[in-house]
N, C-alpha and C positions, 0 to 999 in steps of 0.2 A: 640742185646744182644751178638749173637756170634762173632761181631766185637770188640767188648769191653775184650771177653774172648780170642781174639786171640792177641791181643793188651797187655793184661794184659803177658801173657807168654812169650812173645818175650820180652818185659821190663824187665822182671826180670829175662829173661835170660843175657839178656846183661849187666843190672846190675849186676850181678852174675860174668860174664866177667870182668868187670871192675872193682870191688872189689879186684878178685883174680889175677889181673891182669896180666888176659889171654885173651885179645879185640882181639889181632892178630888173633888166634887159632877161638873166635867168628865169625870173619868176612872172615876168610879162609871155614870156615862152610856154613856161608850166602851163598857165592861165589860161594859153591860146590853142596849144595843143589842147587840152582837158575838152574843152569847146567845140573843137572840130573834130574830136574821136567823138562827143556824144553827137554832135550833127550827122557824121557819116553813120553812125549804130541806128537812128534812127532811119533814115532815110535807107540803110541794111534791111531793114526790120519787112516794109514793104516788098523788094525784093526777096528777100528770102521768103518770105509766106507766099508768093506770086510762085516762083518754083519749085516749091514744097508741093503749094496745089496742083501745079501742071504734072509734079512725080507720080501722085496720087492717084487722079488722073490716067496717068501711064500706066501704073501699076495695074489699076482697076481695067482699064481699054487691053492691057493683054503686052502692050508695046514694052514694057520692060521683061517678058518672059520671050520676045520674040529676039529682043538686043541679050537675052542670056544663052538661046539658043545659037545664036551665031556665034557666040565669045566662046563656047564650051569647046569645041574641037581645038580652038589655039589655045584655052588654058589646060587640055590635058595634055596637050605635046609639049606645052613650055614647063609642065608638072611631072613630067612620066614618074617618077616617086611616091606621088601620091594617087592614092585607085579611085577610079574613075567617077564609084559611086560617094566618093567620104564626102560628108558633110564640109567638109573644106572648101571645095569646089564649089558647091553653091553661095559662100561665106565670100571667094573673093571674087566669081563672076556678081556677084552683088555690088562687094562695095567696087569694083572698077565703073559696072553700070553707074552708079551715081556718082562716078567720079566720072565719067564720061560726057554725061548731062550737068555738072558744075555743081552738085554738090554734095561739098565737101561734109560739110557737117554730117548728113542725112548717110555717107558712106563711111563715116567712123566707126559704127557699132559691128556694120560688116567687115571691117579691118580686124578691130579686134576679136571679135571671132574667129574668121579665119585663121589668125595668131594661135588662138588658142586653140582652135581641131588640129594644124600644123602641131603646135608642140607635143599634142598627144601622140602623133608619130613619129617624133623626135627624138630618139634613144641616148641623146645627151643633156646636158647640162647647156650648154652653144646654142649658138640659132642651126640651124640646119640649114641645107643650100637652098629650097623648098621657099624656108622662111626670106632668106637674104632675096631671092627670086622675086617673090611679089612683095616684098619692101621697094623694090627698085621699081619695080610695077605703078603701086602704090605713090611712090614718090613723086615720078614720072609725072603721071596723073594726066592721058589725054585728056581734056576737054575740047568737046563739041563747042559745047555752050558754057562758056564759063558766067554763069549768073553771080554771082559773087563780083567780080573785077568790073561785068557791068552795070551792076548796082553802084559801086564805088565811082565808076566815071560819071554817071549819070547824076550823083548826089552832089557832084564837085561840078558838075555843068558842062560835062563834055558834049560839045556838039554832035557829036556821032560813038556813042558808049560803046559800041559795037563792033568801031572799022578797027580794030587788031584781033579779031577772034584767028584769018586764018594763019595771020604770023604767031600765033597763041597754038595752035595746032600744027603750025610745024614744027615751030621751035619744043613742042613739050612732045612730038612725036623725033626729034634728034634726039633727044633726053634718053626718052625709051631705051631706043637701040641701041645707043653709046649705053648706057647701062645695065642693057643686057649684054652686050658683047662684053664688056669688062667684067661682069658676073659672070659670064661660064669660062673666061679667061681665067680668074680668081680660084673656082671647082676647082682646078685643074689642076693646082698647086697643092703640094703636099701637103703644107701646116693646115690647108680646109677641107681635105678630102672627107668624106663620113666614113 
């Protein structure tokens, strides 16, 4: 579907182009864009292997099992449906932890796990509220450190890659809350009840 939606804008960009017949200006764009996405990929590339290794790192030093033992008592309270021991709970205090520490990639694999121990305790076809819960989680996505966005500032020359982290951490911890409030708001309603 989102191939159809990115298919669909680029069309009628360029028809737009071509109406106004400005195609030159359209494909000086193409040209320039194509350019500065591989400049920023590369200069990604660095970054992301820089906090790959610090994960690793953490991993190995212990510091991501001590950030799972803190997150465990608020994801079995914000979970009570799901038991205590299910492999789930280690699936999304995982991928939140590297979603905490900024990355994103490195916490996909724990997403979709989670997903999937979650559906095995799903007795529908639906998402389950469980699921809808830490989608919103997921979404959310405190970061600490968002190494991603300051790879990206830092590739484009920002003086200081770093001075929005803590409006980056509040603004993505109002997200949270408003998401979870409107999520157990949502339960509540009869067409989602389980």
């Amino acid at each position: 579907m989102i191939n159809y939606i990115w298919f669909f804008m680029i069309a009628i960009g360029v028809l737009v182009g071509i109406i106004n017949g400005r195609m030159e200006e359209v494909s000086k764009a193409i040209i320039d864009s194509a350019q500065t996405a591989v400049a920023i990929s590369i200069g990604l590339v660095g970054v992301m292997a820089l906090w790959l290794g610090i994960m690793k790192i953490a991993d190995k030093s212990g510091l991501t099992d001590i950030i799972a033992k803190l997150l465990k008592p608020t994801i079995i309270r914000l979970f009570p449906d799901v038991p205590k021991d299910h492999p789930a709970i280690s699936a999304m205090i995982m991928n939140i932890s590297a979603n905490m520490l900024g990355l994103g990639n490195a916490a996909t694999p724990f997403g979709i796990k989670a997903m999937e121990y979650l559906q095995e305790l799903n007795k529908k076809d639906s998402a389950s509220n469980a699921m809808g819960r830490f989608l919103v989680i997921n979404t959310a996505s405190i970061q600490l450190i968002p190494a991603v966005m300051i790879g990206i500032r830092a590739s484009l020359g920002a003086k200081n890659p770093a001075d929005f982290v803590i409006v980056s951490v509040l603004s993505t911890s109002t997200a949270l809350v408003a998401g979870l409030i409107l999520n157990k708001y949502l339960e509540k309603m009869p067409i989602f009840k389980e």
